[in-house]
C-alpha positions as a Markdown table, in Angstrom:
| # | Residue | x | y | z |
|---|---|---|---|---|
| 1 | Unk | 0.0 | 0.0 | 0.0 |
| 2 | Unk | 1.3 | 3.5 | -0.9 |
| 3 | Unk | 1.9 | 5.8 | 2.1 |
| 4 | Unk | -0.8 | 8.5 | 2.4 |
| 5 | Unk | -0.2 | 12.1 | 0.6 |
| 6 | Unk | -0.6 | 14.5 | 4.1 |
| 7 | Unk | -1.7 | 17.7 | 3.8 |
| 8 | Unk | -1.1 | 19.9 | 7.2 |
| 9 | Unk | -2.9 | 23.1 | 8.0 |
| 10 | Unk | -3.3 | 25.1 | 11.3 |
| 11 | Unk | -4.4 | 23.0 | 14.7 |
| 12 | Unk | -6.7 | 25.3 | 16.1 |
| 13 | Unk | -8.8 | 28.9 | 16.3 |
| 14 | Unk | -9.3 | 31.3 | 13.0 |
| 15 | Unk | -6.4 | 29.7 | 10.8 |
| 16 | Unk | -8.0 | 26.0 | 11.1 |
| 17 | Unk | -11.1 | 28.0 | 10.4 |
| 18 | Unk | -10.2 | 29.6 | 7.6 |
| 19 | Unk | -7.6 | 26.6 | 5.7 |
| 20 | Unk | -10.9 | 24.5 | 6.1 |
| 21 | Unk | -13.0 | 27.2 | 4.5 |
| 22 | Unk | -10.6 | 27.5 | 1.9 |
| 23 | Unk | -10.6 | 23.4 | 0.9 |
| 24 | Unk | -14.3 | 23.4 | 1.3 |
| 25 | Unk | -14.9 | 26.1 | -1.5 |
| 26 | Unk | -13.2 | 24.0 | -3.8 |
| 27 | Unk | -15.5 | 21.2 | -2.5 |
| 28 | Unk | -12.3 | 19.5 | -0.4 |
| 29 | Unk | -14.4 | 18.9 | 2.9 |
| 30 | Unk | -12.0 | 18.2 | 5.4 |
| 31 | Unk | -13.2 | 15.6 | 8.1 |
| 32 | Unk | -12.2 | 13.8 | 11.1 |
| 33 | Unk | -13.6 | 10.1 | 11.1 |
| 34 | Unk | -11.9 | 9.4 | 14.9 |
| 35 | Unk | -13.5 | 12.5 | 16.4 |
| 36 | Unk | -13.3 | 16.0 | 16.5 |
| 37 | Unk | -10.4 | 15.8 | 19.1 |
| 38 | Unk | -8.6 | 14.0 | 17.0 |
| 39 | Unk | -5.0 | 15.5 | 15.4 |
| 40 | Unk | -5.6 | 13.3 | 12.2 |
| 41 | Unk | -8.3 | 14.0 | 9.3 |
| 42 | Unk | -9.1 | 12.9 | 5.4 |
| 43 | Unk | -10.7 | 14.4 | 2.7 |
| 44 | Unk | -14.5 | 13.3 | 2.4 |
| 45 | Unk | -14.3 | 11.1 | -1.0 |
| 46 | Unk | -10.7 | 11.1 | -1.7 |
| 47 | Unk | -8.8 | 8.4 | -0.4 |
| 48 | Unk | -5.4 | 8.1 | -0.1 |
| 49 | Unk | -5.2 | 11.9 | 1.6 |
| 50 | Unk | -4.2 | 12.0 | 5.0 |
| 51 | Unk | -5.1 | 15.9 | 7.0 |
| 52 | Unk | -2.9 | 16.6 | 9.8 |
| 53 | Unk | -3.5 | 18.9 | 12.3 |
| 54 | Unk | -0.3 | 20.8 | 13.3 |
| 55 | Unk | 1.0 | 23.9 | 14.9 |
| 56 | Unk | 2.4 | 26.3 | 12.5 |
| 57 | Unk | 5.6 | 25.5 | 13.5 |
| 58 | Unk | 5.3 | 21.9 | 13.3 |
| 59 | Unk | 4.3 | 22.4 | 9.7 |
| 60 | Unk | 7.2 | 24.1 | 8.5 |
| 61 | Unk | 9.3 | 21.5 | 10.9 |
| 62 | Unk | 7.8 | 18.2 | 8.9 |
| 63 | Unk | 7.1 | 20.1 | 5.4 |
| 64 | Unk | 11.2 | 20.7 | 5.8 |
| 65 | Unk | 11.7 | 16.6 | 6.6 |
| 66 | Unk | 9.3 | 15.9 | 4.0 |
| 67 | Unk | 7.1 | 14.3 | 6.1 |
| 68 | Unk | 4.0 | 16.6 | 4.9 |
| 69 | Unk | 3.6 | 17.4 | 1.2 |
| 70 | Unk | 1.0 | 20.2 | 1.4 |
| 71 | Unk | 1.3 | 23.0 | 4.3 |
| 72 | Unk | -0.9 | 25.9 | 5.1 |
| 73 | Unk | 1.3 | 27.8 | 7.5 |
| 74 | Unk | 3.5 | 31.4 | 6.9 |
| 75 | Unk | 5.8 | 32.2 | 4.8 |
| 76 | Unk | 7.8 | 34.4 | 7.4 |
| 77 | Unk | 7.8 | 31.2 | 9.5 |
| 78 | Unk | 9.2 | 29.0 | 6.9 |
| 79 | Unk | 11.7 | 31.8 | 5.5 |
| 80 | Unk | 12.7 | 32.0 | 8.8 |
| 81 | Unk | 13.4 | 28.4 | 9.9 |
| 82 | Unk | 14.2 | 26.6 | 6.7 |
| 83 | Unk | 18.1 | 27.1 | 4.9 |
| 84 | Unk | 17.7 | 27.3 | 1.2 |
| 85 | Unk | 14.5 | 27.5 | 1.4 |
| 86 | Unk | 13.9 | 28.4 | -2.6 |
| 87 | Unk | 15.4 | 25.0 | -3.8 |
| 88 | Unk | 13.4 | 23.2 | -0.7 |
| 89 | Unk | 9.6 | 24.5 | -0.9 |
| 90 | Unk | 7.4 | 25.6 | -3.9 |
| 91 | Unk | 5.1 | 28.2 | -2.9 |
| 92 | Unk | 1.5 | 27.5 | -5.1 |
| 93 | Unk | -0.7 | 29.9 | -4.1 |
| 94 | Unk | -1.4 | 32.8 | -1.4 |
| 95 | Unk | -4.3 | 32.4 | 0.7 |
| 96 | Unk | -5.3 | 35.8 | 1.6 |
| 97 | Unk | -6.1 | 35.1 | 5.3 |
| 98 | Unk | -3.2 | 34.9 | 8.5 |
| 99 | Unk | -0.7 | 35.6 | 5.3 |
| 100 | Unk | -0.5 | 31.9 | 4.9 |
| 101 | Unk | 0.4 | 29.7 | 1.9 |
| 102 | Unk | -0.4 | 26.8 | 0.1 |
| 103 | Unk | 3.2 | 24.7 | 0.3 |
| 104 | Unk | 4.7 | 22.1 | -0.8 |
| 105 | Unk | 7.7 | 20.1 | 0.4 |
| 106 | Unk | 10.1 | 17.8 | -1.4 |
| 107 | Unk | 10.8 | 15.1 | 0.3 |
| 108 | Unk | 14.7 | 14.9 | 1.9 |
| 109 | Unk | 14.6 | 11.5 | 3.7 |
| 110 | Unk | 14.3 | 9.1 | -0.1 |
| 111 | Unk | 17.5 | 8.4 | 0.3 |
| 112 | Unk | 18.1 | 7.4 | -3.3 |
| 113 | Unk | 17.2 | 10.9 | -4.2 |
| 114 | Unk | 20.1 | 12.7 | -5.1 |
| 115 | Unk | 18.4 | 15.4 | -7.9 |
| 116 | Unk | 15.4 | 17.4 | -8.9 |
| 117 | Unk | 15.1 | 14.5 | -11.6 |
| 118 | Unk | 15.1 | 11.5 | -9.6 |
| 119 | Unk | 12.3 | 12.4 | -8.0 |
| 120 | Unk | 10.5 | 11.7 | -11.2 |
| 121 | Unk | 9.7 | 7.8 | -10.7 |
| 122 | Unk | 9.1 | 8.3 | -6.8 |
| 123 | Unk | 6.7 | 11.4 | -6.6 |
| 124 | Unk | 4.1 | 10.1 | -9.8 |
| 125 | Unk | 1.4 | 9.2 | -7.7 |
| 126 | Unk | 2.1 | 11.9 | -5.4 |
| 127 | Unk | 1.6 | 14.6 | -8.3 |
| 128 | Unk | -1.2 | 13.0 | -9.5 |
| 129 | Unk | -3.0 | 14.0 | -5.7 |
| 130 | Unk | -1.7 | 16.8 | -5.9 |
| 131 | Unk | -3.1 | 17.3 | -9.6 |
| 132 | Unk | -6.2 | 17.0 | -8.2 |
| 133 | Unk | -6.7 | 18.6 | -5.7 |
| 134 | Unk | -5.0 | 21.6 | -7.0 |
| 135 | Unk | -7.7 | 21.1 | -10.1 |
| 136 | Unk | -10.5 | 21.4 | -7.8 |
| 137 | Unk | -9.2 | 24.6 | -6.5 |
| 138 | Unk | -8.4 | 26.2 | -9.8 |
| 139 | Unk | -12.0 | 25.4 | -10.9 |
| 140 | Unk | -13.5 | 26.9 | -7.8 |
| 141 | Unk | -11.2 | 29.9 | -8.4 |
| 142 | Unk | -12.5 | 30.4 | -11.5 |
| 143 | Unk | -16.1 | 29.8 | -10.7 |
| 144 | Unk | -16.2 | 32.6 | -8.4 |
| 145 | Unk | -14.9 | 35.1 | -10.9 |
| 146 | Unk | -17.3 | 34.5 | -13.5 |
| 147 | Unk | -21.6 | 34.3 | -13.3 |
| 148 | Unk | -23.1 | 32.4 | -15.9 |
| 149 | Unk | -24.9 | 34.5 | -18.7 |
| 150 | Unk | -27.5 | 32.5 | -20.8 |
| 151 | Unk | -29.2 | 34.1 | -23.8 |
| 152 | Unk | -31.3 | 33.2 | -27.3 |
| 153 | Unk | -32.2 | 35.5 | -30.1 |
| 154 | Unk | -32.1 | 35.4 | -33.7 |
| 155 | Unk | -29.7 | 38.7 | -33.8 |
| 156 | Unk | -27.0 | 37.0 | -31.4 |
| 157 | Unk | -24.1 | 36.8 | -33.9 |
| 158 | Unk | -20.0 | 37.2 | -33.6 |
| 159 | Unk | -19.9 | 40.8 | -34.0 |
| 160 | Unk | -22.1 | 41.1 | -31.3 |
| 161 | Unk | -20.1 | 38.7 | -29.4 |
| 162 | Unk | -16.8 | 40.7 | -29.9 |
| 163 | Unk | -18.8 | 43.7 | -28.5 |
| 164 | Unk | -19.6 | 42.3 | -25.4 |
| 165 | Unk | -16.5 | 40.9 | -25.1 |
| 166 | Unk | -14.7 | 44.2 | -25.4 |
| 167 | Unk | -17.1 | 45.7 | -23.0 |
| 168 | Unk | -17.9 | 43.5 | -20.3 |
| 169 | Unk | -14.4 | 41.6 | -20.1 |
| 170 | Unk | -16.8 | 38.2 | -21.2 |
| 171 | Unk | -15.6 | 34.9 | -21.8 |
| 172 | Unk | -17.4 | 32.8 | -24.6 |
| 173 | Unk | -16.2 | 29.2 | -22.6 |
| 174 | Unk | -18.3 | 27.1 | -25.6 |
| 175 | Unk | -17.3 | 29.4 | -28.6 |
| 176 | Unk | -19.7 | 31.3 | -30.2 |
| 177 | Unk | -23.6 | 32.3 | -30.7 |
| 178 | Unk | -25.3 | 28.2 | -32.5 |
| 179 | Unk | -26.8 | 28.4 | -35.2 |
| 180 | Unk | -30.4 | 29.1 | -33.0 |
| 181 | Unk | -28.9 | 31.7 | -31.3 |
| 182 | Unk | -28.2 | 30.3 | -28.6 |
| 183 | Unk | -25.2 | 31.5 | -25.8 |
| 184 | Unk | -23.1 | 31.1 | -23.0 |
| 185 | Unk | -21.3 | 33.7 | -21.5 |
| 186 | Unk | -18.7 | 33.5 | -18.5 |
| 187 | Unk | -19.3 | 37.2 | -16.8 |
| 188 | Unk | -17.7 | 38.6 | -14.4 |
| 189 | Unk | -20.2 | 39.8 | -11.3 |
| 190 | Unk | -19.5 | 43.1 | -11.2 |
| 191 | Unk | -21.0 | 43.4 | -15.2 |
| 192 | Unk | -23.4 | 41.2 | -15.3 |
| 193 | Unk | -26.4 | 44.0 | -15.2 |
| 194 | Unk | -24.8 | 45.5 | -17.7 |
| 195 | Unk | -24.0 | 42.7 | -19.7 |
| 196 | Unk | -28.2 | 41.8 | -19.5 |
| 197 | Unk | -28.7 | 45.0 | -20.3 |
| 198 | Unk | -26.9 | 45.0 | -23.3 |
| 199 | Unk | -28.5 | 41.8 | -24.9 |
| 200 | Unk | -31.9 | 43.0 | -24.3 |
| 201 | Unk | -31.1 | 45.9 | -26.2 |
| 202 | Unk | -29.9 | 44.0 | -29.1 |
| 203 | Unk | -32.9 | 42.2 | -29.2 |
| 204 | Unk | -33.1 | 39.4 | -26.5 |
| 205 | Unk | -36.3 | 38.4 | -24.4 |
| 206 | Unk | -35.2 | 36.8 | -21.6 |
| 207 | Unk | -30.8 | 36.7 | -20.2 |
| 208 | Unk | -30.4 | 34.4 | -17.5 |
| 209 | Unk | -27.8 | 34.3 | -14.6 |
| 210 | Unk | -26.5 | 31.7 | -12.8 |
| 211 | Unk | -24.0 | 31.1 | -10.2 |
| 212 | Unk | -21.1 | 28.3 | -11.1 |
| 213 | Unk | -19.9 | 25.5 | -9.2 |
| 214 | Unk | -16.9 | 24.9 | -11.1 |
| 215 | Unk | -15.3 | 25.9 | -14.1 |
| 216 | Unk | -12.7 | 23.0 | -15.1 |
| 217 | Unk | -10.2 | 24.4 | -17.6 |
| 218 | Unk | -7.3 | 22.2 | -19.6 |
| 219 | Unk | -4.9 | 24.4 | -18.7 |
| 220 | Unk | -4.5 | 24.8 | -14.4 |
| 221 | Unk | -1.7 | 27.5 | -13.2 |
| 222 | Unk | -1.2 | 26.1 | -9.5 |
| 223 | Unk | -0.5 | 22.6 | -10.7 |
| 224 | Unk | 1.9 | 24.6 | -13.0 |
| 225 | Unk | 3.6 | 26.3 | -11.6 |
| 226 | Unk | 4.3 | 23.2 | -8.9 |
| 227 | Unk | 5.6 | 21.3 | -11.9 |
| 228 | Unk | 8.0 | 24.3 | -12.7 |
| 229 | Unk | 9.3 | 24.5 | -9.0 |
| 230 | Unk | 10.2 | 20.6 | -8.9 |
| 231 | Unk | 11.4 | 21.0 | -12.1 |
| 232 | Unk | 8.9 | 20.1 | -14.8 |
């Protein structure tokens, strides 16, 4: 059996609060199957994940071992306790609460590990976790930038389309207006009265907005640019 892929964030008060948040937007519920007083946890759904519950400075202790491969903890902390730190942690993503950051570690105890590149064969299945959870969290990312503009009328054309892209900073996620008339717009909030507006000028009856879950793109910048600090 593999080991587990660990993922450590803050023990207690408004920084356990607020890592937990965080994973549960991007539909990563963190739970604790032995209890709530328990120092270990999982991710609803997702096997092989294992959640420890650490002080911050226990975090930066084990993400420096390689014990943990994710850590939500502070980059002062880690700057300040790790040597080298640059060539030893990949920073993914600020958090915007307790000025913490996603981390991640590479391990130092494989012993047979003597490069960037050997990690290679080792970490596979370990990237592949940490594709996906870093996928959700793009896709949530991404969902709440956007609303979801719906709209069908027999004047809905491209040149309309590069208008409203041009004004309203749209995305057109499906391409353009069918054949019908028919669109999908990606809007961001702030412009989606405007944006409604707009169509109903040009000639549509009804626009209609919806909130997204996700939005799952082929491309995903955090997993990215963790690739790029191991080394591709």
């Amino acid at each position: 059996m593999s080991p587990p892929f660990v993922i450590a964030i803050p023990a207690k008060g408004r920084l356990q609060e607020n890592a937990e948040a965080f994973f549960a937007r991007s539909g990563l519920e963190l739970v604790k199957p032995r209890g709530a007083r328990n120092y270990r946890g999982a991710i609803a759904d997702l096997p092989g994940i294992e959640v420890a519950y650490l002080s911050a400075a226990e975090i930066v202790q084990l993400l420096a071992q390689g014990a943990v491969h994710f850590g939500v903890t502070g980059e002062d902390l880690l700057r300040e306790m790790i040597p080298d730190i640059d060539a030893r942690i990949v920073f993914v993503e600020a958090l915007g609460f307790g000025h913490a950051n996603v981390v991640v570690a590479v391990p130092q105890a494989w012993i047979d590990v003597h490069s960037m590149a050997d990690l290679d064969d080792v970490t596979t299945a370990f990237r592949e976790t940490a594709r996906l959870v870093l996928d959700r969290i793009a896709a949530q990312a991404r969902a709440r930038a956007y609303r979801e503009v719906r709209t069908r009328f027999v004047r809905c054309d491209e040149a309309l389309l590069a208008e409203a892209k041009k004004r309203y900073g749209v995305e057109s996620p499906f391409g353009g207006p069918t054949s019908s008339g028919m669109l999908t717009l990606h809007c961001p909030p702030a412009q989606v009265h405007a944006l409604a507006s707009f169509l109903r000028q040009r000639g549509a009856e009804n626009v209609a907005v919806g909130d997204l879950g996700y939005v799952f793109a082929r491309e995903n910048p955090l997993y990215a640019r963790l690739q790029a600090g191991l080394g591709g």
